[in-house]
Steps between C-alpha positions, in 0.01 A plus 500: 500500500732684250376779404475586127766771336200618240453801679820617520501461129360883520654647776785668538849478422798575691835547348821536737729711395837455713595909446268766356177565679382750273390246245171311493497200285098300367555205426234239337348294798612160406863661482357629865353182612822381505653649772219384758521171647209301574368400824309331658190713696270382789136521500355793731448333804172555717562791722747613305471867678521398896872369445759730526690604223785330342706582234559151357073413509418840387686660229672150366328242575173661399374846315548797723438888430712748632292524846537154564905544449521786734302307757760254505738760700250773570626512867825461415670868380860356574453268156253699302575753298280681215701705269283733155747407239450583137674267342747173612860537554761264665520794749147422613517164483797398696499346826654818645169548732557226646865565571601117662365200292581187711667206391235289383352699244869549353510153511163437351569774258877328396297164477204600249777644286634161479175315431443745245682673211362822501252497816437872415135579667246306554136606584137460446212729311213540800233690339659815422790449739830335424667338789888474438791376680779706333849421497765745692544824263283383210294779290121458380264660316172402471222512234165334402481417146491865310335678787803726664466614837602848595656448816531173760458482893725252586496348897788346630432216745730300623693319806854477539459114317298562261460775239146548363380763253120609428452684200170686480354724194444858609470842300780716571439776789619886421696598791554863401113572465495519905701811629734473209654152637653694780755680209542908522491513167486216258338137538549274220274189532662151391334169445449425830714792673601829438754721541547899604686736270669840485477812266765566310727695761404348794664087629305272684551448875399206733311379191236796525581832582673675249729753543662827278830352325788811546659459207739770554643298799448166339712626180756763519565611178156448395448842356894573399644879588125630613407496855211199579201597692269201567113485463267327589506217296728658308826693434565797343814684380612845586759698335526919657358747364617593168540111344252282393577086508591290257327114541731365270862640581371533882650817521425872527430706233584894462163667394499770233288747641552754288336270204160579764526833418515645837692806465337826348859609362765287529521145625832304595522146599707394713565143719152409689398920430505785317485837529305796299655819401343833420631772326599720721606796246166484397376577835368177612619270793356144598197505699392339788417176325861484366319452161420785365634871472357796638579867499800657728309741739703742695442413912648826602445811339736826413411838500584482135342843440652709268528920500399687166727750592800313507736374212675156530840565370612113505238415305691374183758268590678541208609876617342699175354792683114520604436831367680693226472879455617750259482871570541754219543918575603780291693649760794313742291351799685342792367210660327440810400208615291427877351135625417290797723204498486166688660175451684209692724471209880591532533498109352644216404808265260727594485779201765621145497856399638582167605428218614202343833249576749742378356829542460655868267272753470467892368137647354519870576176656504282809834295611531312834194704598631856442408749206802475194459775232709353203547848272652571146607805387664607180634165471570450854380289749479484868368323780400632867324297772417679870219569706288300745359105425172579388406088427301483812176485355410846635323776281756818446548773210766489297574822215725582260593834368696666232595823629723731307832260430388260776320196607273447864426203660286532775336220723172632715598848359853438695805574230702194472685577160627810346667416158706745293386442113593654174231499322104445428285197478270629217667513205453713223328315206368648113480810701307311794582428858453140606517281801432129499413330849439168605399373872592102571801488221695615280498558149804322377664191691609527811879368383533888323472624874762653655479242756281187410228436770180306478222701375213319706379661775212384689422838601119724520470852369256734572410910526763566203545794379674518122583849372221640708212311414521445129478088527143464549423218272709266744254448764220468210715176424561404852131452541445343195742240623470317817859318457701842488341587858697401849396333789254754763690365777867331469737277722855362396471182308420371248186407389397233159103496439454180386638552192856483331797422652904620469811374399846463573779323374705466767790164600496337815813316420834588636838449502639224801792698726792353408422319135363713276427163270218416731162670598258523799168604490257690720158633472407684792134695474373744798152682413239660689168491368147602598291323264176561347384141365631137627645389164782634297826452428767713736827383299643250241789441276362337178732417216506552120301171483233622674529285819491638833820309728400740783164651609418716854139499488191551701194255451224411647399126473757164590492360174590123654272520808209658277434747756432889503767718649718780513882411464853652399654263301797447329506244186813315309308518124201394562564301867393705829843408745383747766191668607378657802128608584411840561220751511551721162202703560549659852601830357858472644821483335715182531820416469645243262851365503596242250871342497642264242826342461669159361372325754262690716183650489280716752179695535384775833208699461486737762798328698329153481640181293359315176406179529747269263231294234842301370738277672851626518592243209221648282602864544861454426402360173239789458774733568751321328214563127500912628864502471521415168249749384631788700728618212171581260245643670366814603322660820141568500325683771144517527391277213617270201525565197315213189595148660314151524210556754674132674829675515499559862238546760347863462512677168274807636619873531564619833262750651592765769851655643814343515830596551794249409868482582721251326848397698384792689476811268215600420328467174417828342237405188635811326783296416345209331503390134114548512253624694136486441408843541213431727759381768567816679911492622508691794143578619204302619171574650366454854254232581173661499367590822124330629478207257 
């Protein structure tokens, strides 16, 4: 008999919905009710369980659970199928398991469509199962009055004929509680499923594994002008050293050290660096950590020692004499005069008898390495030059006599001038005799000579013997002054302490053969030196603005590489173009050869070539900036006078011996404009011996 459609009254709805399957829908269960047809049911027959199982008998004809469905086709894997779903699709629902339907159930299908309007589904409520026979790609959900379910198992069984769904009421399963649902990193449970998932960084592959994105590869221009490096899970942008990265303009970014304070002294930025600068004329050089300054020690050291015995007659610069004395007698004295001489100086004064400019005088002088006696008599002057070179740097005596109406020169007590005079060097005074001698200069200019010669004479004096003996307060003063005493031992050279420098105004610009409109320009710089410390300046030409366009230099770090060593270098301004690498502190002396024209330049130490820091473009331009300044600047030689610390590469004195030619004649410093007079011309000590 019919059986009533009261207790479907309460059961559950099912709404089809043709596209979305995310959407459940409750409806009111006599809006439900309507989508189930009745039927008609047989009785349970009498043993019921010893028939085998049949679809039709069991699970439509009668009430079935969800074991007697599956024991319909238990045996049968080929048209079973039992699928966790959580929720119902079209997907899911299609016939696509069964991938043939025969003709029949088309044709039953087509038929029932007919019959009916809107067959839709059509089912029955069995206890807590809902038997439906769905239409092809139809959507359900299912609830029971207000009571949701969290998930739904949904079996599929069905023959190729005939499509029948069993709905059954289960709470939903979480996959990712065992071994993480088989993900390597992330399981997300669903209603009825779940899926695996990736940290940010990494993609999903073959639905489980994840694996590291590279977004470097995957995006080129994902960091802009900086390099990409990728990371695990990650990226990460690189600029070099010196520049910092900008996220937003994806580019590289200069970075200011010298706002971090780094340098002690002086800090200068520069693209992706900077460098740090140290006084030098203060002493001070950079240290090993490039940061800060630290004191110039010498690494080889000269027998510096001086002799209390001895008098220094270059020691002012300036050519005023180094000692002055005036002798008074009541009766006419003639003057003798007896010393040990030695010098490597071809020029200079060594004593002046007499009186004053215009009265009668004698000067006792070196020229081209020979004694000159420049003499005035009466008004008259003369000049007489013989004898042997005595600038060899050898001790020997040297006297002069008055005798009778006649002057002796002698050299090691050998007569190399007799002079004819006519008259005395004391003169007759308020009834006194006096003499006035200086030793070093003269006392008027040099220009009121009879012949003008330079004055300074880098020259040591000892054992003298004025007027017999009556001059002892000089070596009182001599001892009281370490600066008026000469070197123990001496060698040619010359020798700067540290201290000072000289200079020289001289042109390196000349007129072209042929056109006397245009100019060349050449700059060609042979020295020897020997030095005492690893920093100091050698030579330079700086101009009247205080820059340096040319610097030969020695130094002892690589500013760019940041690295500790000993060069010769030679810098445009403040731009190293050549350098070479070279032991400053083995004692020896080296030989430096610097050449510089329009478009060339060239460094040998010791016979071996400078390595070029510019390309050929770079110099000419470099060159091309010296030109221009050539026609205001002067020559320094061991030092620089008050410029900008960032001015050019080394600003320190130079320390030790050097001797310098300049388009090959050499450079005597008796000739400069100035001379620091702790820069010895034509003299320098031996390296000391055991140290």
């Amino acid at each position: 008999m019919p059986h009533p459609a009261a207790p479907l009254g309460a059961a559950l709805l099912l709404v089809l919905l043709a596209a979305d399957s995310s959407q459940t829908v409750l409806l009111r269960a006599p809006e439900a009710a309507q989508f189930l047809r009745q039927r008609q049911r047989r009785a349970y027959q009498i043993f019921e369980e010893t028939k085998q199982g049949h679809l039709e008998r069991e699970c439509v004809e009668e009430h079935c659970s969800k074991e007697e469905a599956r024991e319909v086709f238990e045996n049968d894997p080929e048209t079973v199928r039992t699928r966790r779903f959580g929720g119902l699709s079209g997907s899911a629902l299609t016939p696509t398991l069964c991938p043939r339907l025969d003709a029949s159930y088309r044709h039953s299908w087509e038929r029932r469509r007919e019959e009916e309007e809107d067959p839709g589904p059509f089912g029955e409520w069995l206890e807590d199962t809902l038997v439906l026979s769905l239409r092809k790609g139809s959507v359900g959900a299912v609830r029971s009055g207000a009571r949701a379910y969290s998930a739904l198992t949904l079996w599929i069984i069905f023959r190729c004929e005939k499509l029948t769904v069993t709905l059954s009421f289960d709470a939903d399963i979480d996959e990712c509680r065992t071994q993480n649902g088989g993900c390597n990193q992330l399981c997300l449970n669903k209603l009825g499923s779940y899926r695996c998932s990736c940290y940010s960084g990494y993609a999903l592959k073959d639905s489980k594994i994840c694996e590291d994105i590279d977004e470097c590869t995957a995006s080129a221009d994902i960091c802009g002008e900086a390099h990409c490096k990728n990371l695990i899970s990650s990226y990460e942008c690189l600029c070099d050293a010196g520049y910092k990265y900008d996220d937003v303009r994806k580019t590289c970014q200069d970075i200011d050290e010298c706002e971090e304070k780094l340098c002690e002294q002086t800090c200068v930025n520069s693209p992706g660096s900077y460098t740090c600068h140290c006084d030098g004329r203060g002493g001070v050089k950079l240290s090993q950590d490039m940061n800060t300054c630290e004191n110039i020690i010498p690494c080889v050291p000269f027998a510096v020692g001086r002799s209390i015995k001895s008098l220094h007659l270059g020691r002012m610069f300036s050519g005023t004499p180094v000692i002055r004395l005036r002798f008074k007698r009541k009766q006419l004295t003639r003057l003798v005069a007896e010393f040990d001489f030695r010098t490597f100086d071809p020029e200079g004064i060594l004593f002046f008898a007499g009186g004053h400019r215009d009265s009668t005088w004698i000067v006792l002088a070196l020229r081209k390495g020979r004694l000159e006696l420049q003499l005035k008599y009466s008004g008259i002057g003369r000049v007489t030059s013989t004898g042997p070179l005595i600038n060899h740097g050898m001790w020997q005596t040297i006297s002069v006599e008055e005798l009778e109406r006649n002057l002796i020169i002698k050299v090691n007590r050998d007569a190399v001038m007799k002079i004819a005079v006519s008259g005395d060097l004391f003169t007759l005074d308020k009834g006194v005799y006096q003499l006035n001698l200086t030793v070093g200069g003269i006392p008027f200019k040099t220009k009121d000579l009879i012949l003008p010669i330079n004055p300074r004479l880098d020259g040591c004096m000892r054992a003298w013997n004025w007027l017999n003996g009556e001059d002892t307060f000089i070596q009182e003063t001599i001892r009281m002054n370490e600066k008026m005493q000469c070197f123990a031992v001496a060698g040619r050279g010359s020798f700067y302490p540290g201290r000072g420098f000289a200079v020289f105004n001289l042109t390196y610009m000349q007129p072209s053969s042929g056109n006397e409109t245009k100019t060349n320009w050449e700059i060609e710089v042979n020295a020897v030196i020997q030095p005492a410390t690893d920093t100091g300046v050698l030579f330079a030409l700086v101009t009247e603005e205080a820059s340096v366009p040319l610097s030969l230099s020695l130094i002892d770090y690589h500013s760019t590489k940041k690295l500790k060593q000993q060069f010769i270098i030679v810098a445009l301004e403040n731009t190293v173009v050549s350098r070479l690498a070279i032991n400053l502190c083995d004692k020896k002396e080296h030989s430096v050869e610097v050449l510089l024209k329009k478009d060339h330049l060239s460094l040998r130490v010791d016979g071996v070539a400078g390595e070029s820091e510019l390309s050929i473009s770079e110099l000419e331009d470099r060159l091309s900036i010296l030109e221009s300044s050539l026609q205001s600047t002067k020559t320094y030689v061991g030092g620089l006078p008050d410029v900008p610390v960032t001015s050019t590469p080394v600003t320190a004195p130079y320390h030790g011996c050097m001797t310098l030619k300049l388009s090959n004649t050499a450079l005597d410093l008796d000739e400069a404009l100035y001379k620091h007079s702790d820069i010895t011309s034509h003299s320098c000590p031996p390296v000391q011996e055991g140290q």
